[in-house]
C-alpha positions in Angstrom: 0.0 0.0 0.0 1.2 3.7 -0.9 2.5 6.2 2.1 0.2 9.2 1.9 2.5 11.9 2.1 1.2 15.6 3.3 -0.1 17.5 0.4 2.0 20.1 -0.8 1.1 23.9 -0.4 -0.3 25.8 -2.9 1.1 29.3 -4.5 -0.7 32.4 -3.4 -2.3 33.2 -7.1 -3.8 29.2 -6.3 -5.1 30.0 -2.6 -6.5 33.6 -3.6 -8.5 32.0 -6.4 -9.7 29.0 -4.1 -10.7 31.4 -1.8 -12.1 34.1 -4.0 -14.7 31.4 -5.5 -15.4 30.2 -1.8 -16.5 33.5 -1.0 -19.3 33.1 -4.3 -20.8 30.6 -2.8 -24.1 32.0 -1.4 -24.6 28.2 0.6 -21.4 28.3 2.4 -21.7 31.3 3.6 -25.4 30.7 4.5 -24.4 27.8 6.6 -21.4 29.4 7.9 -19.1 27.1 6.6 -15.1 28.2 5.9 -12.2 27.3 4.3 -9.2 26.0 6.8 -7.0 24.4 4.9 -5.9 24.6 0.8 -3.5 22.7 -0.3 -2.4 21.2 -4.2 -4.9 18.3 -4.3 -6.2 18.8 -0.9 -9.1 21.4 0.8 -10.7 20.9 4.1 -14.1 23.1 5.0 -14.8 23.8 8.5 -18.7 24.2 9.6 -19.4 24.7 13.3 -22.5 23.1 14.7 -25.5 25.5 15.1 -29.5 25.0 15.6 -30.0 26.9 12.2 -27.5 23.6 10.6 -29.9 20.6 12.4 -32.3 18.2 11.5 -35.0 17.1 14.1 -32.7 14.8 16.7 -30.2 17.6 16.8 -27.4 16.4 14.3 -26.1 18.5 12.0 -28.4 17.6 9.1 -27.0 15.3 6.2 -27.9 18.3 3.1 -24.8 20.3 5.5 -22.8 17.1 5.7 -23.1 16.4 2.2 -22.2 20.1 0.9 -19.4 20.6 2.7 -18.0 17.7 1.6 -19.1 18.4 -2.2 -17.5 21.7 -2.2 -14.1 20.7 -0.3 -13.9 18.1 -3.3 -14.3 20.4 -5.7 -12.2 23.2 -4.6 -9.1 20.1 -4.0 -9.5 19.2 -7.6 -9.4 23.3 -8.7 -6.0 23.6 -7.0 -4.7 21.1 -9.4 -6.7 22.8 -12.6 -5.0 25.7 -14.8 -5.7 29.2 -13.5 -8.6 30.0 -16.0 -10.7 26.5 -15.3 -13.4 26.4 -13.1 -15.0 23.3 -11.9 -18.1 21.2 -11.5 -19.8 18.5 -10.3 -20.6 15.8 -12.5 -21.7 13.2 -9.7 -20.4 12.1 -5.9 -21.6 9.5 -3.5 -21.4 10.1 0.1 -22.4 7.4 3.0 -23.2 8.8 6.2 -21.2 6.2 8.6 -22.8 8.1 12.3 -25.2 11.0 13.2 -23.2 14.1 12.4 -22.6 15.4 16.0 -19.8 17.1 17.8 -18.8 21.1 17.9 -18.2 21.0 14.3 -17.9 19.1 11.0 -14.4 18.9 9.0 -15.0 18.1 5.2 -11.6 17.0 3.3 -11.5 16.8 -0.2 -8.6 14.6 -1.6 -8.0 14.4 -5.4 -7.5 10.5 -6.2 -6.5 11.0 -9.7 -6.8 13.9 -11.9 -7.1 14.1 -15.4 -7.7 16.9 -18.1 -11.1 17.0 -18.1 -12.2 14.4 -15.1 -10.8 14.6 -11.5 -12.0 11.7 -9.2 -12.0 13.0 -5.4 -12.3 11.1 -2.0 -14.8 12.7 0.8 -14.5 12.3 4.4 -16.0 14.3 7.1 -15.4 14.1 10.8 -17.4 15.5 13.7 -15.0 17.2 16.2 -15.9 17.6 20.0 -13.0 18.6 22.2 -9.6 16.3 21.3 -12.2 13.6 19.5 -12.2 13.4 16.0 -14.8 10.6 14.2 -15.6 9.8 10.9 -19.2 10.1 10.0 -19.2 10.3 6.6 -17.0 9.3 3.6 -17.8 9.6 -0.4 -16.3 9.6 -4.2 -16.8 12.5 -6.3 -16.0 12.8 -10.4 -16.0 16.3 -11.4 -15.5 18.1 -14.8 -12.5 20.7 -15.7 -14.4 23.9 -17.6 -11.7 25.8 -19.1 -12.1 29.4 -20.1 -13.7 30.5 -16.3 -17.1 31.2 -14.9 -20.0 31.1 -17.6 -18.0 30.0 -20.4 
């Protein structure tokens, strides 16, 4: 089995456009979700646990779960796209492994394996309360390389 090795960092022109596209996205900043870590292949979201972010038994609710791990995919594979490409989703599957509990959610996005127009991600998201970090839900995403930037 491969060693994962730490992702590498990104330049600044690569972290300003990650972030700058975050900042478009009228449902992360709606649930208060933010970016904590961008790096080539690799983008983990952050979204603390709030009553506006619940579902009935007081979880964080599975649409949250399942976007934050959607866009930390996507923005992983954008690190590794050219600097006028913009990206999409073309499908991902996520299992939800435990209730989403804890003082907040961490989504990672992981490229597997890019390509020039399809990038193939791995999801996982962990609910963190105080030192405890658990898995609660994992996923595949493909996703499409758009070159020429937004609306093109």
């Amino acid at each position: 089995m491969k060693e994962e090795t730490q992702p590498e960092q990104v330049t600044a022109e690569i972290e300003a456009r990650i972030r700058a596209s975050f900042e478009r996205q009228g449902l992360m900043r709606h649930l208060g979700a933010r970016l904590s870590e961008i790096r080539a292949g690799h983008v983990q979201i952050v979204l603390p646990s709030r009553p506006e972010v619940t579902q009935q038994h007081g979880y964080i609710h599975a649409g949250a779960t399942s976007a934050i791990a959607d866009s930390a995919g996507g923005y992983a594979a954008l690190t590794l796209f050219p600097g006028t490409a913009e990206v999409l989703t073309v499908e991902y599957k996520i299992n939800l492994l435990a209730p989403a509990a804890g003082d907040h959610l961490e989504a990672v996005g992981t490229v597997v394996k890019a390509g020039r127009t399809l990038t193939v991600c791995r999801l996982d998201v962990f609910g963190v309360a105080d030192a405890q970090r658990d898995l609660i839900a994992t996923g595949q995403q493909t996703l499409i390389c758009l070159p020429g930037g937004p609306g093109q």
